[in-house]
N, C-alpha and C positions, 0 to 999 in steps of 0.2 A: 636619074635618082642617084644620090650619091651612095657609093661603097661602104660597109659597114666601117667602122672602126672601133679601137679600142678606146676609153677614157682615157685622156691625158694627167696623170696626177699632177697637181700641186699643193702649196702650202697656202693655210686659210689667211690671208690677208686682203687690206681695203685698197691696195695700195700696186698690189702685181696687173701686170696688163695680160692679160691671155690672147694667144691669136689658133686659128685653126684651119683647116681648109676649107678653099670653097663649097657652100651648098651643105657643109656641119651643122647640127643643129647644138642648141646651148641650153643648158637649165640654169634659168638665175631667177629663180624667187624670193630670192632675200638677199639682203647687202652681206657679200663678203661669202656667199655660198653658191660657187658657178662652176658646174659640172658640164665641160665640152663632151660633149657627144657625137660621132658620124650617125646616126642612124638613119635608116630611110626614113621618109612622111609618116607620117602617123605615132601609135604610142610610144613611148619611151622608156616605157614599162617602171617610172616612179609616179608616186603621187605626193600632193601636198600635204596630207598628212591628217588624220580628225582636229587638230590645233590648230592647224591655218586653216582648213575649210572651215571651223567651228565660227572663227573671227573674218573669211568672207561672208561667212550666215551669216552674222550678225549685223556688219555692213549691208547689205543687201538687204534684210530681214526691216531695219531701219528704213533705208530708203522702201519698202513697201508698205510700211504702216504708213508713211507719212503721201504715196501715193493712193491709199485708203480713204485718207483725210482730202487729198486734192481733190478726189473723183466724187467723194461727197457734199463739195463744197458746190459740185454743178449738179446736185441731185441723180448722178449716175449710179453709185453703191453704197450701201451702208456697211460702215466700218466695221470690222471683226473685232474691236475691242465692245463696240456696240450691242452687236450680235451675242458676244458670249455675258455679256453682263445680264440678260434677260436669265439663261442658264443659271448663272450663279445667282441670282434674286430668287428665283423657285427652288434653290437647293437649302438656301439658308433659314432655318424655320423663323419665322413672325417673332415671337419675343425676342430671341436672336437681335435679327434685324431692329427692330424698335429699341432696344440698351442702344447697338450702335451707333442711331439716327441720335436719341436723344445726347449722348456721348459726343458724338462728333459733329452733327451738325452739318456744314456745307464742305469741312474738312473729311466728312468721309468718301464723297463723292470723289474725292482729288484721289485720296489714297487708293480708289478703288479704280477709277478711270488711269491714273500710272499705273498702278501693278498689273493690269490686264495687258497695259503698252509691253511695261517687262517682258512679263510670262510669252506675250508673243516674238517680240522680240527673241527671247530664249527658244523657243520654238523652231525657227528658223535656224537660229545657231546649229540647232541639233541636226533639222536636215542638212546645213552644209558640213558638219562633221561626216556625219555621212558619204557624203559629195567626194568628200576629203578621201575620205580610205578607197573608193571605188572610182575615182577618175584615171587609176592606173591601169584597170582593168581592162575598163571599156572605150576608154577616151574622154576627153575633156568636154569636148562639146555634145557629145552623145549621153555624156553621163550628168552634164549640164539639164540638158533638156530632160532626162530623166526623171530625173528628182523633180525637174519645175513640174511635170506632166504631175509625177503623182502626186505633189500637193493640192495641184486644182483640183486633181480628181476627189482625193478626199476630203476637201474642203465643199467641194461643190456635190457631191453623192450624198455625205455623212453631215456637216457640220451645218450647211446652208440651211438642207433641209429638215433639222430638227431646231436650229433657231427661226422656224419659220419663211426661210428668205427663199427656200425654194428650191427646185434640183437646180443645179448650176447657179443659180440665183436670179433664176428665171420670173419670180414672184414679183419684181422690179420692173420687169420687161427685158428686152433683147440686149439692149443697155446697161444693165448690170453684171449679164451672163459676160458681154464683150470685155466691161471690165475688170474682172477679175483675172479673165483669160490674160488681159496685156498684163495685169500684174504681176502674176507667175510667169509671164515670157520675161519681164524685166528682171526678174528674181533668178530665174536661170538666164539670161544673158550676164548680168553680174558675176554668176559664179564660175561662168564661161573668158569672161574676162579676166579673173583672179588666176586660174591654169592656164589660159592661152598664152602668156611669156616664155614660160617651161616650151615650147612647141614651134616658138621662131627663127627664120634663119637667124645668121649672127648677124646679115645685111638687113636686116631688119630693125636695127636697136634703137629707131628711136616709134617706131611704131611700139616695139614693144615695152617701152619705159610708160608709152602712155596708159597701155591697156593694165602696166601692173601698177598703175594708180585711178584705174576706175573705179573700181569698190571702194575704197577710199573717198572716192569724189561723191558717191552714188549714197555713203555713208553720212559723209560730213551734209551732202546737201537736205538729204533725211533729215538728217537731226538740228541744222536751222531752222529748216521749215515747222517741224515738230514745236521745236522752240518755239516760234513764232505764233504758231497754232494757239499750244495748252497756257504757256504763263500768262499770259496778261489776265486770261478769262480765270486761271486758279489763283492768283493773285489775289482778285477782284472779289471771289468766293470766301476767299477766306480771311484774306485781310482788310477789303473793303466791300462787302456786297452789300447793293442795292439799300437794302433797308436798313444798313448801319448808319446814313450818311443825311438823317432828318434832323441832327441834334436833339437835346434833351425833351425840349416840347412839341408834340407832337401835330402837327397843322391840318385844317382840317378835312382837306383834300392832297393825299400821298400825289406829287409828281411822278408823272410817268415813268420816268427814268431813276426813281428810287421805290416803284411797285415792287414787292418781293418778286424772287425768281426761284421756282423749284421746278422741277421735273426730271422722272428717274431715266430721260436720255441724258447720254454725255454732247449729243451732236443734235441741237434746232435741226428740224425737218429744214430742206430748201423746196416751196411749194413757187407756182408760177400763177399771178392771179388769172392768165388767158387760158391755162390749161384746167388750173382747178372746179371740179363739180361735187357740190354735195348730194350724196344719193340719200331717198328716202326708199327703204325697200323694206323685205320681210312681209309680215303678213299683213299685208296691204291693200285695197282693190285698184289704186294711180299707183303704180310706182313714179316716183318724182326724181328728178334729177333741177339743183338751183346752181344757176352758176355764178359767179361773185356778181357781175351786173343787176343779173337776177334779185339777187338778196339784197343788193341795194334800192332796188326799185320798190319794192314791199312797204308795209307801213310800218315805218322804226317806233321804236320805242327807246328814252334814253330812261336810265335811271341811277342813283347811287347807291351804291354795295360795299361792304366791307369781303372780302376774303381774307381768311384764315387756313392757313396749314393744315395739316391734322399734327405733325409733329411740332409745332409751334410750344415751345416750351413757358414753364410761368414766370410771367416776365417778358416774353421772347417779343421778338419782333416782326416773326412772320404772318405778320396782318396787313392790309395795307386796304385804303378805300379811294375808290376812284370812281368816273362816270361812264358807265359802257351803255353802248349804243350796237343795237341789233334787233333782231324780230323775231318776239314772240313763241318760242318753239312751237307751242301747241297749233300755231299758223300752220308752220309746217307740218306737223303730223297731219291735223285736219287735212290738208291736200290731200296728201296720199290714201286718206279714207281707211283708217284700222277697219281691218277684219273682225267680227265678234270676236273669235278665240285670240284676240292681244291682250295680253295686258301687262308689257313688262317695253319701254324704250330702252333698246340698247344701242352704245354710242364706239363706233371704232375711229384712232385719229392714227395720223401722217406715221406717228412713232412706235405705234404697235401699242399702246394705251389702249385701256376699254373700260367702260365704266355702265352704268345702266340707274332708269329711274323707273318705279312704278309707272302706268301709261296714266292711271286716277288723277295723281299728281301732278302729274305734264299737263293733263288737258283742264287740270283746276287753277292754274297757278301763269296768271299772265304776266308771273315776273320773272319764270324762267328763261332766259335768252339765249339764241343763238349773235354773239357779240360779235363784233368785226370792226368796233373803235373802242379804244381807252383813252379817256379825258380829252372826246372829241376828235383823235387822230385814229388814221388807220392803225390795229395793232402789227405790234413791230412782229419780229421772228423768234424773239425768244418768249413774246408775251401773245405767240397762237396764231399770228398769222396764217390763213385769213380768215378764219373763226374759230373760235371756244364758247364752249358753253358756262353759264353763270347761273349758278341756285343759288341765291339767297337764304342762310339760316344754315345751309351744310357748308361742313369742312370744303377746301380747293380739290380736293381728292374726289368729288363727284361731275367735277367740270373739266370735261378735258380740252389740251388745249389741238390746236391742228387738226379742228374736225373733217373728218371723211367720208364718214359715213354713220346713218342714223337706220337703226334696222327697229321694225316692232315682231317680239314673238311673242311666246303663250310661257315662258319663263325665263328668269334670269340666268344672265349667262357673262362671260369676261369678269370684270371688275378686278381689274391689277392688283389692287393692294387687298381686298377681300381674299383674293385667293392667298395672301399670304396671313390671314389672319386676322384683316383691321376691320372695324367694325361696317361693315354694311349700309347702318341710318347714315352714319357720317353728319347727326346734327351737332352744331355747334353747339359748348358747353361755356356757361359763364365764366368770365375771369374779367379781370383787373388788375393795372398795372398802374407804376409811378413810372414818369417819363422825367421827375426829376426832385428828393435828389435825387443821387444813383449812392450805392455803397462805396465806403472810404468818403464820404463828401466831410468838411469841417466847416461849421458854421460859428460866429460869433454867437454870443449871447444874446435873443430879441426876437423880433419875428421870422419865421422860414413860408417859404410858397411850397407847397406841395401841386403836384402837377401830373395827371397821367388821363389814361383814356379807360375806357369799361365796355366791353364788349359781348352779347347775347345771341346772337345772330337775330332771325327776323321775331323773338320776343323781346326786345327791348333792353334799356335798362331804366328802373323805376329809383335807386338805391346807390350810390357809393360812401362807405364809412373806411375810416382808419381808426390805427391806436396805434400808442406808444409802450405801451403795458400788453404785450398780447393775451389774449383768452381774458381781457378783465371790461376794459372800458371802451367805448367805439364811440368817434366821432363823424358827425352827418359832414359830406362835402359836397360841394354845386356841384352842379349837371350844368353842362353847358348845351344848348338843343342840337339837335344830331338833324344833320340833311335829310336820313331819308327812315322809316323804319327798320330799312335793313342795313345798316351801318353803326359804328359805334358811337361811342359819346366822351366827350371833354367833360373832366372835371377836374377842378382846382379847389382845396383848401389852405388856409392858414393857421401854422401849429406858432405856440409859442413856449419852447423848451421851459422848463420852470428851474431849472438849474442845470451849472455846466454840468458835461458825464458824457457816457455814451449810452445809443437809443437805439433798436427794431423799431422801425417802422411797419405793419402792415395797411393792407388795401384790400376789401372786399368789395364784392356788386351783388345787388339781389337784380332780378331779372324784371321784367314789366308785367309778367306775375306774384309776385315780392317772394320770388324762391330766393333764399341764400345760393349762392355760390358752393361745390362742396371743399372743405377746408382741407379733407387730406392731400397729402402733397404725394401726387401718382404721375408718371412718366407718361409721352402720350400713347403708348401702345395697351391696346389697342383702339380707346377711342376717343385720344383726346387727352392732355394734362388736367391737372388739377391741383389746385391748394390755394395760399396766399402769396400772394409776391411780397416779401419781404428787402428792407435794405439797413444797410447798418451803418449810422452815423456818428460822428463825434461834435458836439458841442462845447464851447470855451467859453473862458468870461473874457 
């Protein structure tokens, strides 16, 4: 062990060569700041400081989000930006939430999914600030593994287990707990890397050039991957999703690949169809257990459905009808043989989603599905893979996708968006829309096409009018026939301006009861929008 000695002064430059004796140790944490040292092994009695620990957090902090996201992409953890989003959903009261759905749309989701990345991200900063002031203390690597210990610890004690996921995160299985553990050993070997330089011989230097560019590496490669991960899909949400990409007229079977896309995870479940079993439990006298072969063996039924949003605004676009293929729920309840005291299905999926239906209803209604194709194809991951349920006549908010489990009790219980406020029935309400023009459109002077669809869920539509005058004159438009009763309807009329100017257009539906549509114009919280779809045009000679 070498001899103590004194610091050697120098003057701060990039450019002086320092030399010192065998077996010296050296502090160079930063360009142009190198403090020789003799001291024995161990502390050196400086630290990095809460400013450079703060910005190894952050590095490190990064490369853990984005190992959040790897380990969920093989169905091992669910991500903590995931995890706290459930939290801040039940904090935020229901009308709250409904301005900012209707407000933002598929851009609230972005904002809300980055700023969770931030804040945690920020999080970690904080514990390497931390790291920073107390690595001189106790050492580098002791005080490394510190801070990583008690973030698992309170991550897995405190945070796991009030979002659900479990002590340790055990709710996952064994597989979840292991990975968060290697996440926080990676999270302190980073910040063990960022101080290990400070602590090397001088014969060491290029060992130690590498270790004081691994946070850096651990950072940068985080936030590719990151990259990699969130833009295309927040892109695609907001600048192109799914249901943007039909053009004006609306055709009368939505491709698969342009079905709306909602659901309040940030991250598709990854399900395995060899592993997957759907359980039928609760009050029962079979408990059932199907597993994907299973449910394909069954008698299918296919049929065409229109789904609808619930925040689907007037006008909006998140409707979409397609042909699902699955079996029957009530098949399945029947198996399992309800107990007299049921009378409520409740339904748990992959994503912590719950939803429930009258058990009356289930066992009345042969067209409720457990689905496991869209338009003939297994469905994909983001469209429920390997089942979702489908009611026809209610909002998308009573069909969850990624189902898991189907329980019968003696009352309801879950229902994700109820419990924040939104309406319960979740039956679809009438509306209509133009699918073309659109507002700003300029026509010559002569005939125009008018073009949209009209939607009721399983009541029909009997009715679509327009005007050009609102609140005064209404004209009748075709109905085009609708595939199935539970889907919507095409209709097309032909306006012919009677002078240049500019025009409101509206669009109502009566239903296949001949109820009006209702005409105030209300947001969809809590059950749904309402009014007329309006557009506004300019006509020329």
């Amino acid at each position: 062990m070498a001899p103590h000695a004194a610091a050697i002064p120098y003057r701060r430059t990039r450019t002086r060569r320092l030399t010192a004796k065998p077996g010296a140790r050296i502090r160079q944490c930063s360009t142009g700041d190198a403090i020789l040292r003799a001291k024995p092994d161990g502390m050196d009695g400086t630290s990095i400081g809460a400013r450079r620990g703060a910005g190894y957090g952050a590095l490190a902090g990064v490369g853990m989000v984005a190992g959040m996201y790897l380990l969920a992409s093989a169905g091992l953890v669910e991500p903590l930006p995931q995890l706290l989003q459930r939290a801040l959903l039940g904090a935020v009261p229901g009308p709250v939430f409904g301005f900012l759905i209707d407000r933002l749309q598929h851009l609230g989701k972005v904002i809300e999914e980055a700023g969770l990345v931030v804040a945690i991200v920020a999080g970690f900063a904080g514990l390497g600030a931390g790291y920073g002031l107390a690595s001189a203390r106790i050492g580098p690597v002791r005080s490394a593994l510190a801070w990583a210990l008690g973030g698992w610890l309170l991550l897995g004690l405190v945070v796991l287990p009030l979002s659900g996921a479990g002590l340790l995160g055990l709710a996952g299985g064994p597989s979840a707990a292991v990975g968060w553990a290697l996440l926080f050993f990676l999270y302190g070997a980073t910040l063990a890397a960022a101080r290990a330089p400070c602590e090397l011989n001088v014969a060491d230097a290029g060992r130690r050039r590498l270790l004081g560019v691994l946070p850096l590496v651990v950072g940068m490669a985080g936030l590719g991957f990151l990259a990699w991960r969130f833009w295309p899909a927040w892109y695609e949400s907001v600048a192109a999703p799914p249901e943007a990409g039909l053009g004006y007229v609306t055709p009368e079977v939505t491709p698969p690949n342009r079905f709306f896309v909602v659901s309040q995870s940030f991250t598709d479940p990854v399900i395995s169809r060899q592993q997957w079993k759907l359980a039928v439990a609760g009050l029962v006298q079979s408990p059932q257990g199907f597993d994907y072969d299973h449910l394909l063996s069954m008698p299918q039924l296919t049929e065409y459905v229109t789904i609808e949003c619930v925040s689907n605004l007037v006008g909006g676009r998140l409707l979409s009808t397609a042909a699902f293929t699955g079996v029957p729920l009530r098949a399945l309840v029947a198996a399992a043989e309800p107990q007299a005291g049921a009378r409520f299905v409740l339904f748990r999926a992959r994503d912590g989603y719950s939803e429930f239906l009258p058990l009356d209803e289930v066992m009345g209604r042969p067209d409720i599905l457990v689905a496991h194709k869209l338009g003939g194809e297994p469905l994909t991951a983001k469209h429920g893979f390997p089942a979702r349920v489908v009611v026809p006549g209610r909002y998308g908010m009573k069909g969850p996708k990624w189902l898991d489990e189907i329980r019968l009790a003696a009352s309801p219980a879950g229902g994700f968006w109820e419990a924040e406020g939104w309406d319960r029935e979740a039956i679809v309400r009438t509306t209509a829309r133009f699918d073309t023009p659109v507002t700003g459109a300029v026509f010559r002077l002569g005939g125009v096409e008018l073009a949209g669809v009209a939607f009721a869920g399983t009541r029909g539509i009997s009715g679509v009018e327009f005007t050009t005058n609102p609140g005064q004159n209404w004209s009748p438009g075709r109905i085009l026939p609708s595939l199935s009763p539970a889907t919507w309807v095409r209709w097309r009329a032909a306006w012919v301006p009677p002078r240049p100017g500019s025009y409101s257009l509206q669009v109502r539906a009566r239903d296949g009861h001949g109820d009006l549509q209702i005409a105030a114009l209300v947001g969809s919280f809590p059950s749904g929008s309402t009014g007329y779809h309006t557009v506004d045009v300019q006509v020329i000679a």
